[in-house]
C-alpha positions in Angstrom: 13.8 13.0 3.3 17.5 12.2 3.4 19.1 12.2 -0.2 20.8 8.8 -0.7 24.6 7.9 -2.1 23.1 7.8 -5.7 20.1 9.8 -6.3 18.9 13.6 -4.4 16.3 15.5 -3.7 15.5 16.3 -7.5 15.7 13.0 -8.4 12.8 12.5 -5.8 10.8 15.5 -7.2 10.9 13.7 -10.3 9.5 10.2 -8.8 6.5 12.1 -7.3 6.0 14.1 -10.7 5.6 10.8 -12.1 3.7 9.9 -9.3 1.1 12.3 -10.0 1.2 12.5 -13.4 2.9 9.1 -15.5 2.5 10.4 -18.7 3.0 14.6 -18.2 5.7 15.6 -20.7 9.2 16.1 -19.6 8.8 19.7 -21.0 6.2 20.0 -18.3 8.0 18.3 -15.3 11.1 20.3 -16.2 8.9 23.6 -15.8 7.2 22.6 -12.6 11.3 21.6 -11.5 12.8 24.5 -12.3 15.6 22.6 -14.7 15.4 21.6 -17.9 14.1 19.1 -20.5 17.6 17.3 -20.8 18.0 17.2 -17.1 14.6 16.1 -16.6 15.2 13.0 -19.4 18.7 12.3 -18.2 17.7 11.7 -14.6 14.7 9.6 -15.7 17.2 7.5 -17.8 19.8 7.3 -15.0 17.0 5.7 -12.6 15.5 3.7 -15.1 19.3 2.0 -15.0 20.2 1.8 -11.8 16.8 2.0 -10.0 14.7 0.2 -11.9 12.2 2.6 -12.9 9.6 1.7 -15.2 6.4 3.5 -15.8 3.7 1.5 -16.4 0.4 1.0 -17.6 -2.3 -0.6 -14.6 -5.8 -2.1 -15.1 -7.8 -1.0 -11.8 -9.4 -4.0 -10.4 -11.8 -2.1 -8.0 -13.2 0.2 -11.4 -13.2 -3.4 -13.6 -15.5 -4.8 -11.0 -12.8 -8.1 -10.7 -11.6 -9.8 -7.7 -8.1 -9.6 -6.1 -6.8 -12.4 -4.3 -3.6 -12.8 -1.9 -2.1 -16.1 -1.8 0.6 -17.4 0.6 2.5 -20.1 -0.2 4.5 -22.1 2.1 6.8 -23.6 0.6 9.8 -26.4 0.8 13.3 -24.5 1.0 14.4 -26.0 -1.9 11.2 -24.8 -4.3 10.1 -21.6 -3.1 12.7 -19.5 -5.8 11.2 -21.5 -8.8 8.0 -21.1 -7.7 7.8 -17.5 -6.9 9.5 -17.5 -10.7 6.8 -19.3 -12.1 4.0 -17.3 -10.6 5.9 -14.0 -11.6 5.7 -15.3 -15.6 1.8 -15.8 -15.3 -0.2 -12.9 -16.9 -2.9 -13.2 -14.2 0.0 -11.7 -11.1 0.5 -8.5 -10.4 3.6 -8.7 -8.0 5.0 -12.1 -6.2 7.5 -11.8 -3.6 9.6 -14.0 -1.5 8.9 -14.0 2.4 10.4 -14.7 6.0 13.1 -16.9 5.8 13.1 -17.7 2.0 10.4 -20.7 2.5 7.3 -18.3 1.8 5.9 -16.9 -1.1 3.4 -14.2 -1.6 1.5 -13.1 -4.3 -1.2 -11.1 -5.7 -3.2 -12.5 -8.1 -6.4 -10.5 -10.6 -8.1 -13.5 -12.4 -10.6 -12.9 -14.9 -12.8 -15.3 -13.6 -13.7 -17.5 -10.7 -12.7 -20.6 -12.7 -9.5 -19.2 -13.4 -8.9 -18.4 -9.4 -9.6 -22.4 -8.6 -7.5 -23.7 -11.6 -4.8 -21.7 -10.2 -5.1 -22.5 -6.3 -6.7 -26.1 -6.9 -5.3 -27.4 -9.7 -2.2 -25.9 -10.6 -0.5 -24.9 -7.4 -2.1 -27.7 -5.0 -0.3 -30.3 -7.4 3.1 -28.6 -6.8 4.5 -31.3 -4.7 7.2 -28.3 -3.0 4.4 -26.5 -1.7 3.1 -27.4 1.9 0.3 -24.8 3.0 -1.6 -22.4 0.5 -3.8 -20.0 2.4 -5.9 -17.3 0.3 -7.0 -14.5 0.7 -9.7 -12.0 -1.2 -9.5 -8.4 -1.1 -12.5 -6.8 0.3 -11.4 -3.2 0.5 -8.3 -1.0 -0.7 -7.8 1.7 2.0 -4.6 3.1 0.6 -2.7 1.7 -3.2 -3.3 1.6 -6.3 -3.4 4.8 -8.4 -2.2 6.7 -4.9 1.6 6.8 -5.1 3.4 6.7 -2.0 6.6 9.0 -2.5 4.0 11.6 -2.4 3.8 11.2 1.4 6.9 11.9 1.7 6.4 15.1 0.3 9.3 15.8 -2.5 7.2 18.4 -4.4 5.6 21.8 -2.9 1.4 21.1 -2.6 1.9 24.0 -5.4 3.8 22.3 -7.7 1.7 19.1 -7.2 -1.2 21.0 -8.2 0.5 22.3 -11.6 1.4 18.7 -12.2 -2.0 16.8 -11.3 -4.4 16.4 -14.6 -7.8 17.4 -14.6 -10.0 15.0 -13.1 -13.1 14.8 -14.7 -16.0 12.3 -13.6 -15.5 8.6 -14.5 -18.9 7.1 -15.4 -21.0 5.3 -12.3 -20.4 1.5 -12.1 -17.9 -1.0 -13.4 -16.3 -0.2 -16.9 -16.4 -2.4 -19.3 -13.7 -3.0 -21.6 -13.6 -3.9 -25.5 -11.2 -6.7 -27.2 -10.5 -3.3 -29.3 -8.7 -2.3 -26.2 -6.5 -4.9 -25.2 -3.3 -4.1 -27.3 -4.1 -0.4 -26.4 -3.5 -2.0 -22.8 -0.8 -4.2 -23.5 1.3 -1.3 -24.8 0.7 1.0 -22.0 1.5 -2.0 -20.1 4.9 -2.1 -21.4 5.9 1.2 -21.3 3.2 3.7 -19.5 4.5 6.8 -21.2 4.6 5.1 -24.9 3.9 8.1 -27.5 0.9 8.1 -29.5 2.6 7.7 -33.0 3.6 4.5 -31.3 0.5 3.3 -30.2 -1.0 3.9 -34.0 1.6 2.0 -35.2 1.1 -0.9 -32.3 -2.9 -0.8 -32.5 -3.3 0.0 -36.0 -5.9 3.0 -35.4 -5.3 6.1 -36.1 -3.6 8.7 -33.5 -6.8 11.2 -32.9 -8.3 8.1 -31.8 -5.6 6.0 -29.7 -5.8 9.5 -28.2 -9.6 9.8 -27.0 -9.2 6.3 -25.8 -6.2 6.8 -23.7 -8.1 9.8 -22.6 -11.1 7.5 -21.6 -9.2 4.7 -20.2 -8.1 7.0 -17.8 -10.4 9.2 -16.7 -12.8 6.1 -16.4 -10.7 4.6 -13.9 -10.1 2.0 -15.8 -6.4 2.3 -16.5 -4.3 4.2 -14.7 -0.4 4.6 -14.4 1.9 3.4 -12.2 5.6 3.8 -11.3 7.9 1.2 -9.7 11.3 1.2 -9.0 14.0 -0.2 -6.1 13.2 1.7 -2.9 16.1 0.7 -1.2 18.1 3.0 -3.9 16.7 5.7 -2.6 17.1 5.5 1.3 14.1 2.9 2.4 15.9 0.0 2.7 13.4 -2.2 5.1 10.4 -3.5 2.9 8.1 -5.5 5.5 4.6 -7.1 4.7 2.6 -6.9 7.5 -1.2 -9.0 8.3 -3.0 -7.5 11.2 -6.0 -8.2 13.3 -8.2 -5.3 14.3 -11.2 -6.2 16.1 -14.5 -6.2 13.7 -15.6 -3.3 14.8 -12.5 -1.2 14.6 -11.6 -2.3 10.9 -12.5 0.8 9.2 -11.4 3.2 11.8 -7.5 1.4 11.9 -7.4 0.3 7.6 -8.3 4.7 7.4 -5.3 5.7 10.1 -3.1 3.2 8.2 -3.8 5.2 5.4 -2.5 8.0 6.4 1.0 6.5 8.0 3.9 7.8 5.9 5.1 4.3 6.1 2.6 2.8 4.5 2.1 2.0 0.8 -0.9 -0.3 0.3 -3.2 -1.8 3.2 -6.3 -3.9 2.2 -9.3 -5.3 4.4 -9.2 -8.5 3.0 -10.7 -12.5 4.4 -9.3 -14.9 6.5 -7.6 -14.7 10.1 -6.3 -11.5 9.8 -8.7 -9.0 9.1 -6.1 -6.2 7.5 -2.8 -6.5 5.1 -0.1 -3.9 4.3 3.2 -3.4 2.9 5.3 -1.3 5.0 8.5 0.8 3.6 11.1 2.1 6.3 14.6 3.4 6.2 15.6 0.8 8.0 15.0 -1.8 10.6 15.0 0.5 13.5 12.4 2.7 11.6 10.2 -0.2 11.2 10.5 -1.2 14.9 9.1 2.2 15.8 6.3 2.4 13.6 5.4 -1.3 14.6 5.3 -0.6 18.5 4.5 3.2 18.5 2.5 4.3 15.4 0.8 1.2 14.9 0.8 -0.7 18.0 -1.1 2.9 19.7 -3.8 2.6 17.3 -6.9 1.7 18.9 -8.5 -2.0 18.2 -5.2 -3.4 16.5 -5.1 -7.0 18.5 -2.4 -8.6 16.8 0.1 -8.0 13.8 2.1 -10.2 12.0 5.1 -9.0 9.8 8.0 -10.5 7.6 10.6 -8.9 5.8 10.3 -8.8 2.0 13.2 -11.1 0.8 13.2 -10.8 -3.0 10.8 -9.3 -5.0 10.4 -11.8 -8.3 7.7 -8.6 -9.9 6.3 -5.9 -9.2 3.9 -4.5 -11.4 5.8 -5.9 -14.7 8.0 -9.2 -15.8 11.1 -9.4 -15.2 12.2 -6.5 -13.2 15.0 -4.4 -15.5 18.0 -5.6 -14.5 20.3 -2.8 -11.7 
């Protein structure tokens, strides 16, 4: 990887530390690094302010046993940045983006339940006069997101110092998890800030710290929960953010979602309903980068019929509301 005007090579070390491990102790990192604690804190600070970076606490949809939906929004010139700002503000998104040419919206929604989906896409949005086409889509299977980071393909850190980094995994129970109302403002503060301390999280929850501790503990290696990083890729070299639908032939859908998996490029693709069959978001250095992937990488794989992309635009959230400012 190419270091950028702002941030280097450490800088990216730290991203896929945090990658692999959200809440690891800077004393830790700093170890693994070969620098120390201040360093460690001082660059975390530095691309929290000029990156973006947030660390953040993420409810797994696929361990809760909920159902993901992508919807598209065309949308009248004039309405599409108030209503990718209105979408962004609703608890029940997880990122909402602005498409194409600035008339397009896409966003990811998790509602709790089915009649939450159609108040959204029925009521809500279909009697928003600026909107002309809404198209949905569910999401059937996640080949590649989620807990899986993708600076790590990129491969910042040695596969040795990954390994001193990465937590013990230890066997999340069979079946959805279920969640307690006990839990929510456990969530809600991880959801804020993913590496919140646990004197903090008594003080937010009102139980005590041994057991904030255990539940954290549980949360996570449930499945549940798990944390997530985001921050301004185009601030570290990948300027060309590109959302791509594609259309593999039935029996080829597993086969191409897997190889998409393991493009470098790649850093979420889905098997999800409607037309297309397939949906990814695509991060290159640039345009030219993303040209090659589309007509070499991807267009070689076999059963890919057709692929549809557009550029992101502005991105209104991702993962949390409102984005820090740069």
């Amino acid at each position: 990887m190419g270091d950028s005007e702002v941030f280097d090579e450490l800088d990216l070390k730290l991203l896929h530390a945090l990658e692999i491990d959200g809440r690891a102790p800077f004393s830790r990192i700093a170890a693994v690094l070969g620098v120390s604690d201040q360093t460690v804190a001082r660059r975390f600070r530095r691309m929290g302010a000029e990156a973006g970076l947030r660390v953040v606490g993420v409810r797994d949809t696929d361990r809760l046993g909920r159902d993901q939906w992508m919807l598209r929004l065309r949308c009248a010139p004039e309405g599409a940045e108030a209503i990718g700002a209105a979408l962004a503000r609703r608890p029940d998104t997880t990122w909402v983006h602005l498409m194409s040419a600035g008339t397009e919206v896409v966003c990811m929604t998790m509602p709790r339940t089915q009649g939450d989906h159609d108040d959204l896409v029925f009521g809500k949005l279909l009697r928003t006069r600026q909107i002309i086409e809404i198209t949905a889509h569910q999401l059937l299977h996640r080949f590649y997101g989620g807990r899986t980071g993708w600076i790590g393909k990129h491969r910042p850190l040695t596969d040795a110092q990954a390994a001193a980094l990465r937590p013990a995994v230890r066997p999340g129970e069979a079946g959805p998890v279920r969640l307690t109302p006990e839990d929510e403002p456990l969530i809600a503060a991880l959801k804020a800030d993913g590496r919140v301390t646990y004197p903090e999280l008594q003080r937010l929850t009102g139980r005590s710290e041994s057991s904030v501790k255990r539940r954290v503990a549980a949360l996570l290696d449930s499945g549940a929960l798990y944390i997530d990083t985001e921050y301004d890729t185009d601030r570290f070299g990948f300027s060309a953010a590109t959302m791509l639908w594609v259309t593999a032939d039935p029996g080829a859908l597993d086969a191409v979602g897997r190889a998409m998996a393991e493009h470098p490029e790649v850093a979420h693709v889905s098997a999800i309903t409607g037309p297309a069959n397939l949906m990814a978001s695509v991060v290159t250095r640039d345009t030219a980068e993303l040209y090659a992937y589309l007509s070499a990488r991807l267009g070689t794989l076999e059963g890919v019929r057709h692929v549809e992309s557009a550029p992101y635009l502005r991105r209104f959230k991702q993962l949390t509301y409102p984005r820090p400012a740069r």
